[in-house]
C-alpha positions in Angstrom: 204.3 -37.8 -109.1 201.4 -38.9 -111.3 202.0 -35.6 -113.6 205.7 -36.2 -113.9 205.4 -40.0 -114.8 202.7 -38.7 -117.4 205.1 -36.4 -118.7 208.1 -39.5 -119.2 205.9 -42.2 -120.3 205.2 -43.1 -123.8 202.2 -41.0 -124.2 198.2 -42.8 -124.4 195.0 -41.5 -125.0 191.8 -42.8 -123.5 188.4 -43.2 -125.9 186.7 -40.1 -125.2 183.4 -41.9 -125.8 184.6 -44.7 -123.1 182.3 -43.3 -120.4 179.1 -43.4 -122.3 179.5 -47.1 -123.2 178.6 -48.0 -119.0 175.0 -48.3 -117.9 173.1 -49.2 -114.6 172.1 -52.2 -114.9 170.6 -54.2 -112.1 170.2 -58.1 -111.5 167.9 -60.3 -112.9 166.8 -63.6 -111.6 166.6 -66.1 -113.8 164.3 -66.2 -116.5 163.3 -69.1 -119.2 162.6 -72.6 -119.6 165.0 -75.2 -118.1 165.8 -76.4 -121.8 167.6 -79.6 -120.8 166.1 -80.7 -117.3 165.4 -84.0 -119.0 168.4 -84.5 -121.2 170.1 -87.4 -119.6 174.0 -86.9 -118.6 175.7 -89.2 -121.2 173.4 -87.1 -124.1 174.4 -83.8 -122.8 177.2 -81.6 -124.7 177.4 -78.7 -122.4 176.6 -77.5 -118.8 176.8 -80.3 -116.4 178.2 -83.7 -118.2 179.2 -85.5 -115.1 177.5 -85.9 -111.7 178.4 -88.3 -108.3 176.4 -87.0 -105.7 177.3 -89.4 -103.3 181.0 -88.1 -103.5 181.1 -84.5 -104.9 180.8 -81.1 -102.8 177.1 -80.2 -102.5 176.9 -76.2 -102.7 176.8 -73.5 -104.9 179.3 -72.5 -108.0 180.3 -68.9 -108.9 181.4 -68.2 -112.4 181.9 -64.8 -114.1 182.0 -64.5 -118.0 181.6 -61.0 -119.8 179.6 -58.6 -117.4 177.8 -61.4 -116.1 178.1 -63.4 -112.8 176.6 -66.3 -112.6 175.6 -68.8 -109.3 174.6 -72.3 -110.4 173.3 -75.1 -108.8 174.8 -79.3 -108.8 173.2 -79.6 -112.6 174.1 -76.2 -113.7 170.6 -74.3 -113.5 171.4 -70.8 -112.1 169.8 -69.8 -108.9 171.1 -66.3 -109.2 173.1 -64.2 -111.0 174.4 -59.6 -111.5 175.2 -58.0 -114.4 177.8 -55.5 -114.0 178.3 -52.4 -116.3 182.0 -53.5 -116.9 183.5 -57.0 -118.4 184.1 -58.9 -114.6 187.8 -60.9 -114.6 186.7 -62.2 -110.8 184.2 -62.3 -108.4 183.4 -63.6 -104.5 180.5 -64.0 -102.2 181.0 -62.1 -99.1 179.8 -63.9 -96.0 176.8 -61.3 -95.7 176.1 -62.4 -99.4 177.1 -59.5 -101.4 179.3 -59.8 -104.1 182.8 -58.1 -104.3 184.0 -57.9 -108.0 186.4 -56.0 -110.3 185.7 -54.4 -113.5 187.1 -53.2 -116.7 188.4 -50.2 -117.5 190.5 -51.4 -120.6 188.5 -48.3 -122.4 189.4 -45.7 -119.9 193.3 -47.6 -119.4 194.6 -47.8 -123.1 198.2 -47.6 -121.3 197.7 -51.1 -119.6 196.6 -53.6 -122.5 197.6 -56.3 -120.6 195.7 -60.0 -119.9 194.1 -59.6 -116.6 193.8 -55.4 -116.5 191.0 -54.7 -114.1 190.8 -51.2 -112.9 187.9 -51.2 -110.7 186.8 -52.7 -107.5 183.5 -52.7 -106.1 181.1 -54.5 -103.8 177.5 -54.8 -104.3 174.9 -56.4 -102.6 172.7 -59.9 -103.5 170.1 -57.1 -105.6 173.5 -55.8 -107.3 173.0 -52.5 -105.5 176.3 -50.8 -105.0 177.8 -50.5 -101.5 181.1 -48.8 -101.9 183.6 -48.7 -105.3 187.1 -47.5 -105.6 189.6 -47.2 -108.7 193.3 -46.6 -108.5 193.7 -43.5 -110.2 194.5 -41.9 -112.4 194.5 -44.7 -114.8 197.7 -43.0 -116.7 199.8 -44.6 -113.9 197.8 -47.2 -111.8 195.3 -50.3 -113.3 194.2 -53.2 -110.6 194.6 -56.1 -112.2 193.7 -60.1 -111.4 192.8 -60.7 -108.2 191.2 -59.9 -104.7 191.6 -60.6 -101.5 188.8 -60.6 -98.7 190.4 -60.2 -95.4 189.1 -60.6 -91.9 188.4 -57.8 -90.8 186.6 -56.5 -93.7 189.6 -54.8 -95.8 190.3 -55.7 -99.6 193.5 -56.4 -101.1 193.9 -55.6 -104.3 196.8 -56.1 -107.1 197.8 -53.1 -108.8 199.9 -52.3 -111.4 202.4 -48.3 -111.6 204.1 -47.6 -114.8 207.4 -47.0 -114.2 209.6 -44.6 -116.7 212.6 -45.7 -118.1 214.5 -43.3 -116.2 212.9 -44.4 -113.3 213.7 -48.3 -114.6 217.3 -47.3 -115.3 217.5 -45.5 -111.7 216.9 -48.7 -110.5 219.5 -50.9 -112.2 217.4 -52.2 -115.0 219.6 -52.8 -118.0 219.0 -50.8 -120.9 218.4 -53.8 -123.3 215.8 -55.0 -121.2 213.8 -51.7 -121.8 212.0 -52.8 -125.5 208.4 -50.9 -124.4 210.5 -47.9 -122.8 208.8 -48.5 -119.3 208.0 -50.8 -116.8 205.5 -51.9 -114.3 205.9 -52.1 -110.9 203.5 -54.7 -108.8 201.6 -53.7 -105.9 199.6 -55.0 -103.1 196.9 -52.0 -101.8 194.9 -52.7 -99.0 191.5 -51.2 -98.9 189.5 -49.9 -96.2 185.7 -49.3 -97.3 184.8 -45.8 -95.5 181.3 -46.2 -95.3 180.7 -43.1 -97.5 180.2 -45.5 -100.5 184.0 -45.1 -100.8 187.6 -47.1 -100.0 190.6 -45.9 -99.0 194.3 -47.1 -99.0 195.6 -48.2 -95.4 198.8 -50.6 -96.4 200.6 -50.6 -99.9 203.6 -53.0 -100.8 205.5 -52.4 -103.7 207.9 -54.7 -105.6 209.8 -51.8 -106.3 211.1 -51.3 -102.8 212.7 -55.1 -102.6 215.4 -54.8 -105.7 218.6 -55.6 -106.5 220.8 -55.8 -109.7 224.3 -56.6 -110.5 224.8 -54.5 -113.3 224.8 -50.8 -112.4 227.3 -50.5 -109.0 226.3 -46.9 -109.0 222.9 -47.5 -107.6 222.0 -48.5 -103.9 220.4 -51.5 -104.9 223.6 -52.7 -106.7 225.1 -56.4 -104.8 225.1 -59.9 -104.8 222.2 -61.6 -106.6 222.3 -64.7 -104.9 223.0 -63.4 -101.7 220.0 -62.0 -101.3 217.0 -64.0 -102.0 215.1 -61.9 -99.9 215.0 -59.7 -102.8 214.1 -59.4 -106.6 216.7 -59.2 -109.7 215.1 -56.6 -111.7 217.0 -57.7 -114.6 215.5 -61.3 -114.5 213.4 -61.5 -117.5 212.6 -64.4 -119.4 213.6 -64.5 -123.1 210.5 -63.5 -125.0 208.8 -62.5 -121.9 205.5 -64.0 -121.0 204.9 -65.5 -124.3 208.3 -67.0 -124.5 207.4 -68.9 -120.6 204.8 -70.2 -121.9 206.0 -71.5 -125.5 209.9 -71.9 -125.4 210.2 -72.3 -129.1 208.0 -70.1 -130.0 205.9 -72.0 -132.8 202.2 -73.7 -133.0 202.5 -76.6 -130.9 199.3 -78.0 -132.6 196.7 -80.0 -130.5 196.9 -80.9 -127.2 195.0 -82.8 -124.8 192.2 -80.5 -124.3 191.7 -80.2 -128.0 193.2 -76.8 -128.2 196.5 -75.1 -130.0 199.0 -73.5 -128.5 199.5 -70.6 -130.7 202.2 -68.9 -131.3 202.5 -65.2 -129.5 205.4 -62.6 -130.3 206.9 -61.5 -126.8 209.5 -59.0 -126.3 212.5 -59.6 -123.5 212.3 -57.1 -120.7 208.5 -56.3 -121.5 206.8 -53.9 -119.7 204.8 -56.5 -117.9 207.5 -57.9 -116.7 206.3 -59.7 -113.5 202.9 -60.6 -114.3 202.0 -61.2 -110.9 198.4 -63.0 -111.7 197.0 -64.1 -108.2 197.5 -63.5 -104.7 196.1 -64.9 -101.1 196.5 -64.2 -97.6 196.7 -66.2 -94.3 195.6 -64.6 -91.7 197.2 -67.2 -89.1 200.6 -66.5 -90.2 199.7 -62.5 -91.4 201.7 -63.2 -94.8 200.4 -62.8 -98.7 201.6 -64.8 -101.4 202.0 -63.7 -104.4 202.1 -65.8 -107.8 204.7 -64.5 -110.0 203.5 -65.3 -113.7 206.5 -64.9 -116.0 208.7 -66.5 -113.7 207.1 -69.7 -112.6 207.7 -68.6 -108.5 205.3 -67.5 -105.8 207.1 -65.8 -103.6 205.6 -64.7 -100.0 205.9 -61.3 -98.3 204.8 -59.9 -94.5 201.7 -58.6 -94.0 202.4 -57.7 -90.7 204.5 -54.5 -91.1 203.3 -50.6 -90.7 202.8 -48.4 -93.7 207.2 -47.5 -93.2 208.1 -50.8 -92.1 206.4 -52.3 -95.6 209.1 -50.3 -97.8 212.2 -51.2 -95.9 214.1 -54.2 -94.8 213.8 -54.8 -91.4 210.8 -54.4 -88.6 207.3 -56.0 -89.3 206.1 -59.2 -87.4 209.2 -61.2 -89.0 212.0 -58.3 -88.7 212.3 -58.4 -92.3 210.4 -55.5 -93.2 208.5 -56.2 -96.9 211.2 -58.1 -98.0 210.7 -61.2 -99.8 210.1 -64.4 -96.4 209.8 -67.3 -98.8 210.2 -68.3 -102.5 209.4 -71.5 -104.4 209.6 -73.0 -107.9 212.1 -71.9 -109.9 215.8 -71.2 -108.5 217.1 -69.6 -111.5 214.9 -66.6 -110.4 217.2 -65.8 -107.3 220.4 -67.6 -108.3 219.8 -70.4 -106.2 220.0 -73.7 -108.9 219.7 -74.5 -112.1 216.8 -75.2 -114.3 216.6 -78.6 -113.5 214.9 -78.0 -110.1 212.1 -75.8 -111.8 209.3 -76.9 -110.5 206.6 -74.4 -111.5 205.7 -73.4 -115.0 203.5 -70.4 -115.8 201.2 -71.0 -112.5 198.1 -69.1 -111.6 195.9 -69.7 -108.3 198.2 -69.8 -105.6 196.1 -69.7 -102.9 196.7 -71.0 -99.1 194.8 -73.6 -97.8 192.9 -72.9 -94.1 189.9 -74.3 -92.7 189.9 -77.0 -95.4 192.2 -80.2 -96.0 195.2 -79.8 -96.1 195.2 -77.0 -93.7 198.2 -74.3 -94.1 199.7 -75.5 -97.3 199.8 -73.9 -100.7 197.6 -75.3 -103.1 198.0 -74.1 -107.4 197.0 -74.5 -110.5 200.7 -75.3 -112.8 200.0 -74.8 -115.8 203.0 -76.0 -118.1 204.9 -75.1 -121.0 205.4 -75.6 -124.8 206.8 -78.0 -126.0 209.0 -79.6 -122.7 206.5 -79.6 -120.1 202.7 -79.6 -122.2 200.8 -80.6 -119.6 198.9 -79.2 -116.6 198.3 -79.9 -112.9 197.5 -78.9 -109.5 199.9 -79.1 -106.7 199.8 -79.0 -103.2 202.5 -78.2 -101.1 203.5 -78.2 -97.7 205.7 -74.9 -96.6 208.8 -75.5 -94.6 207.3 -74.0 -90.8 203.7 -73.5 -90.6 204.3 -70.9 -87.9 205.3 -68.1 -90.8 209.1 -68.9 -89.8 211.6 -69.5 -92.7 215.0 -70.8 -91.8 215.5 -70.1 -95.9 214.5 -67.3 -98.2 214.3 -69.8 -101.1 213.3 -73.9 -100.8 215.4 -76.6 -103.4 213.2 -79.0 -101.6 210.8 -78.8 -105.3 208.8 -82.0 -105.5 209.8 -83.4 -102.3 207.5 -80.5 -100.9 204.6 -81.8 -102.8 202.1 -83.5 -100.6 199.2 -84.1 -103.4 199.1 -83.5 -107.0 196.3 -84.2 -110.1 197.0 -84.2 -114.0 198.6 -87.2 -115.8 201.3 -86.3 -118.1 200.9 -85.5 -121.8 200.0 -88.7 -123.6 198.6 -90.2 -120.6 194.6 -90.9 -120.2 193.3 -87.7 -118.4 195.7 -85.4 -119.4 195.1 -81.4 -120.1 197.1 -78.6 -121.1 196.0 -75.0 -119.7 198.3 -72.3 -121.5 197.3 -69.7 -119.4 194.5 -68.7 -116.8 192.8 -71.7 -115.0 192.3 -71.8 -111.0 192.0 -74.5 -108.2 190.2 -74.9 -105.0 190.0 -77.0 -102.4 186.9 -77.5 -101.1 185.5 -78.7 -97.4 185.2 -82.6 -98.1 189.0 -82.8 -99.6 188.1 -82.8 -103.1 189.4 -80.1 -105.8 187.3 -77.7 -107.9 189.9 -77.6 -110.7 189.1 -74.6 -113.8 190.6 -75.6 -117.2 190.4 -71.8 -118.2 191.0 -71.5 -121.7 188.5 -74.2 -122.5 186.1 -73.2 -120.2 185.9 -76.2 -118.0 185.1 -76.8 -114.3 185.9 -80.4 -113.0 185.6 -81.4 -109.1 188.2 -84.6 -108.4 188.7 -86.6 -105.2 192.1 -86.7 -103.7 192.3 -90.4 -105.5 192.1 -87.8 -108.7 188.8 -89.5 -109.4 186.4 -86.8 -110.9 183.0 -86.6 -109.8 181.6 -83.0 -111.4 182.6 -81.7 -114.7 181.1 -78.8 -116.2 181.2 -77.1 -119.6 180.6 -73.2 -119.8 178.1 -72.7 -122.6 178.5 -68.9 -122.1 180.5 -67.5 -125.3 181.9 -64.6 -124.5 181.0 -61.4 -127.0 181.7 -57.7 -127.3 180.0 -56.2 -124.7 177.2 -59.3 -124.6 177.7 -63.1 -124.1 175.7 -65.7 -125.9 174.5 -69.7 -125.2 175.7 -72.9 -126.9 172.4 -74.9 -127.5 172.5 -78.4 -125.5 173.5 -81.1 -128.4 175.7 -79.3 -130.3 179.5 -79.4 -129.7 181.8 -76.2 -129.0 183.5 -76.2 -132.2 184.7 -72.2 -132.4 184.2 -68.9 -129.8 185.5 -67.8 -126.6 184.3 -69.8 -123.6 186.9 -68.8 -121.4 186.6 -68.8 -117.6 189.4 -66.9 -115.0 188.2 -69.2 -111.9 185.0 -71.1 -110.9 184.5 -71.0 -106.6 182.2 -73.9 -105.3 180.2 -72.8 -101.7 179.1 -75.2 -99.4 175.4 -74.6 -98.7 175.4 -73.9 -95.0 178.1 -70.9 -96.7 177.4 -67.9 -94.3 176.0 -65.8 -97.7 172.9 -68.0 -98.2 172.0 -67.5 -94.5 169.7 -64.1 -95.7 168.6 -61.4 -93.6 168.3 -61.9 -89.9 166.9 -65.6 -89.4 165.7 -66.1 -92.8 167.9 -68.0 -95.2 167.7 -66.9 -98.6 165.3 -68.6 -100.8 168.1 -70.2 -104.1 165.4 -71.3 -106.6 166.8 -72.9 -109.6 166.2 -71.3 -112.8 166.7 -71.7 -115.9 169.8 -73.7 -117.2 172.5 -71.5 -119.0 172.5 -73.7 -122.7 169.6 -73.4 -124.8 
């Protein structure tokens, strides 16, 4: 299959030098002076500007800009950190403290140019040693992308993008005027077993592909009713001007916004390859279900995890009969022909994440980020889903904000407002307050659930070509990219700290970060 796609797709080469440009490199714990120890709060431009230890979340933060991964303490001096050999768009702490991560292969994947490409997965341990890797190959058809999933029982899940041909596209019911890039890319869920060997292999796959329909071609099996079946995906549901156009509906500078930043003006095609943009996933291992955030659509839709490797592809069987069709879907009815575009409720989210163990406890918690020029503001949402149990009377909930249990970030104009245009994360933490990442400002803020903020930190890692460098404590961000995908806070009694055997691990604070 992967030779005949190669064959029909729009042909790319990779940088024949690509392989040369990774190195071992190991960790390094930190190092320097702690440049602004005695810098009070209200004097301080960057790292930690804002501090109530009475009412934030004691613990741990973990950050990843460029290669580098960074854990940080309450005033922002790092306590450790890796250094991977590829750019890292996400990382986690397992609970025997190593770290699992992705990597870039943007070098190695010209074909998939795309905000959030990945392409490798790997898990290392707290000296950066490598325990197992594993890349979706070859990267002429497949690139992970965004986000991973740690699962109970030790497996990965991992989002994956497969170029589709636009024969293959057209097979499908795609319209030919939604074809500008001459493919498409299917979305993917792969679940990964590590084998031990220093390897992973694939033990579950869902594919987006498998749960279509169209109304346009009646000669294809997938051909019926769009809005009788919720359940599944109109592949001919594309936003005009594709992700760019979601995010900016007019399509011009919006000029400043609350954060200080522009929304800038991006050229997007209808129909674009990356049509889906699925840019986050989670999965609940009470109910056995993932949901997925679907980018370019403003909806999260969820899907059975509880189905065998035949089941998945079809339409029935699984723990909820349905096979891996689409259980439940939320925020924007146009999507499946359910309303109109007044009961949009989601705009251009990232972070949807399920809530367990924490406040809150079986909801759906996410980071909404807004659009240009109609809805220029962001916030996080929480929202309660219709049966806790994993049982959906409905494929698709109107419900919208009468759902929506708790929510932080004032409107545009209003004192406290922000405007994310893309990236940006959220997590609840164990006391009930929310680690909120303002991504393309590179922000972390912790609020109460009276939206009162009590942390707020301000990256001073600019992120380079190939290195990062350090804004200097008194000066002001005024240019550079200090992006961050997600900050995730951990509780210190967080089973990762507890070492080898009895011994907890020694977190020494280090140097701070600005210089």
């Amino acid at each position: 299959q992967g030779s005949r796609l190669k064959e029909s797709l729009p042909h790319c080469e990779a940088d024949p030098s690509a392989s040369s440009r990774h190195s071992d490199v190991g960790s390094h714990t930190p190092r320097g002076k702690m440049s602004n120890s005695n810098v009070p709060l209200e004097e301080r431009t960057v790292g930690v500007l804002d501090r109530d230890d009475a009412k934030m979340q004691k613990g741990y933060t973990l950050f990843s800009a460029g290669r580098e991964t960074y854990l940080i303490d309450e005033d922002g001096r790092v306590v450790h950190e890796w250094r991977s050999s590829r750019n890292v768009f996400c990382g986690y702490l397992l609970p025997n403290g190593n770290l699992l991560r992705d990597g870039s292969e943007n070098l190695e994947a010209p074909c998939f140019q795309a905000g959030g490409a990945a392409g490798f997965v790997e898990e290392v341990t707290w000296d950066n040693e490598v325990v197992w890797s594993h890349a979706m190959t070859p990267y002429s058809t497949f690139l992970t992308h965004h986000d991973l999933q740690i699962m109970p029982n030790g497996n990965v899940l991992v989002l994956c993008w497969q170029r589709k041909s636009k024969d293959e596209a057209m097979a499908a019911g795609r319209r030919p005027d939604l074809l500008p890039d001459g493919e498409v890319w299917d979305d993917l869920v792969v679940e990964l077993a590590p084998d031990g060997k220093g390897g992973a292999a694939v033990v579950w796959k869902w594919s987006m592909w498998d749960h279509l329909v169209q109304d346009y071609d009646p000669n294809r099996s997938n051909f019926g009713d769009v809005a009788a079946h919720p359940e599944l995906f109109d592949i001919n549901f594309c936003p005009p001007g594709g992700k760019a156009g979601a995010r900016n509906r007019d399509g011009k500078t919006a000029g400043p916004n609350p954060s200080g930043l522009e929304v800038a003006k991006v050229e997007g095609k209808t129909g674009e390859k990356d049509w889906l943009h699925i840019n986050a996933m989670s999965y609940d291992a009470v109910r056995d279900q993932i949901v997925l955030s679907v980018n370019s659509v403003s909806e999260f839709i969820i899907v059975d995890h509880g189905t065998t490797t035949d089941e998945v592809s079809g339409h029935s069987g699984g723990k909820r009969g349905k096979g891996g069709d689409i259980l439940y879907r939320f925020g924007n009815p146009q999507v499946a022909r359910q309303g109109s575009h007044k009961e949009q409720v989601l705009f251009c989210q990232h972070s949807v994440k399920f809530l367990r163990g924490v406040p809150g406890d079986g909801n759906i918690l996410l980071f909404n980020n807004g659009r240009a020029p109609d809805r220029q503001w962001s916030s996080v949402d929480e929202y309660r889903l219709p049966d806790h149990t994993g049982e959906y009377e409905r494929s698709y909930s109107s419900a919208g904000r009468k759902d929506r249990v708790w929510t932080f970030g004032p409107h545009i104009g209003r004192r406290g407002s922000f405007y994310c245009t893309h990236i940006s994360a959220c997590q609840r933490l164990p006391n009930g307050n929310t680690l909120v990442t303002m991504g393309p400002q590179g922000i972390l803020v912790e609020v109460t659930p009276d939206g009162e903020e009590v942390w707020r930190y301000v990256s001073p890692v600019m992120i380079l070509e190939g290195a990062v460098g350090y804004a200097r404590q008194g000066d002001t961000r005024t240019s550079g990219r200090f992006s961050l995908f997600f900050g995730h806070r951990y509780a210190p009694n967080h089973p990762a700290f507890n070492g080898d055997g009895d011994q907890p691990r020694i977190l020494t604070p280090g140097r701070y970060l600005e210089v």
